[in-house]
C-alpha positions in Angstrom: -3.0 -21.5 -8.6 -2.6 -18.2 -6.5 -0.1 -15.6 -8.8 2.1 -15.6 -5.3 4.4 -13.2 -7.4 1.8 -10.4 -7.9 2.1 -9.7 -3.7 5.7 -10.0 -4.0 8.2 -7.2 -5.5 12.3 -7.3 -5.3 11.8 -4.7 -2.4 10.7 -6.9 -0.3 12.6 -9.9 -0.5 16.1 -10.1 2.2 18.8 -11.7 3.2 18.2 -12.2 6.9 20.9 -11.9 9.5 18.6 -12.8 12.1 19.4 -16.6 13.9 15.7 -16.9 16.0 12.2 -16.2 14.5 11.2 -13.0 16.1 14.2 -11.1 14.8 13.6 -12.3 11.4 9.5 -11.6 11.6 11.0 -8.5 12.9 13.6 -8.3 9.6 10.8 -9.2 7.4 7.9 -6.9 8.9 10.3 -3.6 8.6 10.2 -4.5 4.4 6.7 -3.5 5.1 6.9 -0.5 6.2 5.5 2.2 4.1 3.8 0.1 2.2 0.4 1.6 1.7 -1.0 -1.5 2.4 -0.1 -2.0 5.5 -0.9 0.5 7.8 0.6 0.0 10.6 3.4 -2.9 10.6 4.4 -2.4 14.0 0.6 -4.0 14.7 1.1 -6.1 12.4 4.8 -7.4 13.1 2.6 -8.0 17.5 0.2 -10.0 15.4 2.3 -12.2 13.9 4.3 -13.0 16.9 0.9 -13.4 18.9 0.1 -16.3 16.3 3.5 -17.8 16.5 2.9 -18.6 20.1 0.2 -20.5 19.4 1.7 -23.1 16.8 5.1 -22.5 15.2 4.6 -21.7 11.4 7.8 -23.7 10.8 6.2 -26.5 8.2 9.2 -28.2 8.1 11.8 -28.8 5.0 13.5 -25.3 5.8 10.0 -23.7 5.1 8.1 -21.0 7.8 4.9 -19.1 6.7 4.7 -16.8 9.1 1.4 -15.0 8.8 -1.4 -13.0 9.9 -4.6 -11.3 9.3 -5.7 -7.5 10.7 -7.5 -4.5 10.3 -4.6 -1.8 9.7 -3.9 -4.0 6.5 -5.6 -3.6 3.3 -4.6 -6.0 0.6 -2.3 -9.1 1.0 1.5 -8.0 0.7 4.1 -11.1 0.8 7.9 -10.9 2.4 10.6 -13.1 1.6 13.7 -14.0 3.6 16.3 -16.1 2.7 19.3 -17.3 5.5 21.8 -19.2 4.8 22.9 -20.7 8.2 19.5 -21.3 9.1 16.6 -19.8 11.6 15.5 -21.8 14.8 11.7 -21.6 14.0 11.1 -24.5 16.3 9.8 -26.0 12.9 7.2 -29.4 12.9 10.3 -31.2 12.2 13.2 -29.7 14.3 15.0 -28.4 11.0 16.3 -25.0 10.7 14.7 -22.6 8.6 15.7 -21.4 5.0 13.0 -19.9 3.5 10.6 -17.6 4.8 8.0 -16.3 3.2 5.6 -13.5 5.4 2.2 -13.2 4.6 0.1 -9.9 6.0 -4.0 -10.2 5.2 -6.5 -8.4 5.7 -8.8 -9.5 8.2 -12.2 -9.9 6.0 -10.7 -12.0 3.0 -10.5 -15.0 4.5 -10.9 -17.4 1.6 -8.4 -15.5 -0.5 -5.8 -15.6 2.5 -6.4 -19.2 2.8 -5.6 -20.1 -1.2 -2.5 -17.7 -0.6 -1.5 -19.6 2.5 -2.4 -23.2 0.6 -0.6 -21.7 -2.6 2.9 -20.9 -0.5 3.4 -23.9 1.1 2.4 -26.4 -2.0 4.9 -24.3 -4.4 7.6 -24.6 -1.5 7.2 -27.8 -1.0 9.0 -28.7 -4.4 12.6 -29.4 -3.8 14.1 -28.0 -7.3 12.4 -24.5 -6.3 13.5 -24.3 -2.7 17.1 -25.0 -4.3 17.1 -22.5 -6.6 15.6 -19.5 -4.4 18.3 -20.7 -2.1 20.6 -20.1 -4.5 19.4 -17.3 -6.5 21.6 -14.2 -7.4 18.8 -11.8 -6.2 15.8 -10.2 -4.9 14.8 -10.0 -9.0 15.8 -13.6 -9.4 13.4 -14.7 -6.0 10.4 -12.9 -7.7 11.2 -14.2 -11.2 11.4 -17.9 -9.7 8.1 -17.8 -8.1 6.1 -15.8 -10.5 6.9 -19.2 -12.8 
């Protein structure tokens, strides 16, 4: 299985205030910047909301992978974003969003994004780990859960 924890540090995991998906992209996308990874997360933060439109990535059990591939970005770099009272992500399954977890790619690695994508969502799908990043104390505490 994909280490989803090496793409991921405490830095970029949040609390998001944000009640609709584009402010928490938006939320989640400005944890990115100045990473040197991602070169220009402006571009990147258009991209993402340019693949939303075409199919919500709200996969349902409080879950959204929002993601995308381009140029500006050099190696995959994850976000997380917790909220407590939930994000309208117009999700598969009309449930509001608790999780989020923001994938940026670059746009050659393909394969790789696709096992990072695939990775995500099966280790999310387990109840007993959705509970406890819900629940966790932390940014520290997110990374340590999904590094397991």
């Amino acid at each position: 299985m994909i280490p989803i924890a090496a793409y991921l540090s405490p830095g970029r995991v949040a609390d998001l205030s944000s009640r609709d998906r584009e402010g928490a992209i938006a939320e989640l996308c400005d944890l990115l910047r100045g990473d040197p990874r991602v070169g220009d997360a402006e571009s990147f933060r258009r991209a993402v909301l340019d693949r939303e439109k075409v199919m919500s990535t709200g996969i349902g059990l409080g879950i959204a992978v929002p993601h995308a591939k381009i140029a500006s970005v050099t190696d995959f770099v994850l976000a997380v974003g917790r909220s407590t009272e939930g994000i309208d992500f117009a999700s598969l399954d009309g449930r509001p969003v608790h999780l989020v977890v923001l994938i940026a790619g670059p746009e050659e690695r393909q394969a790789r994004y696709l096992q990072i994508l695939a990775g995500v969502t099966l280790r999310l799908k387990d109840e007993g780990l959705r509970t406890a990043l819900r629940e966790a104390r932390g940014p520290e505490e997110v990374v340590a859960l999904l590094s397991r």
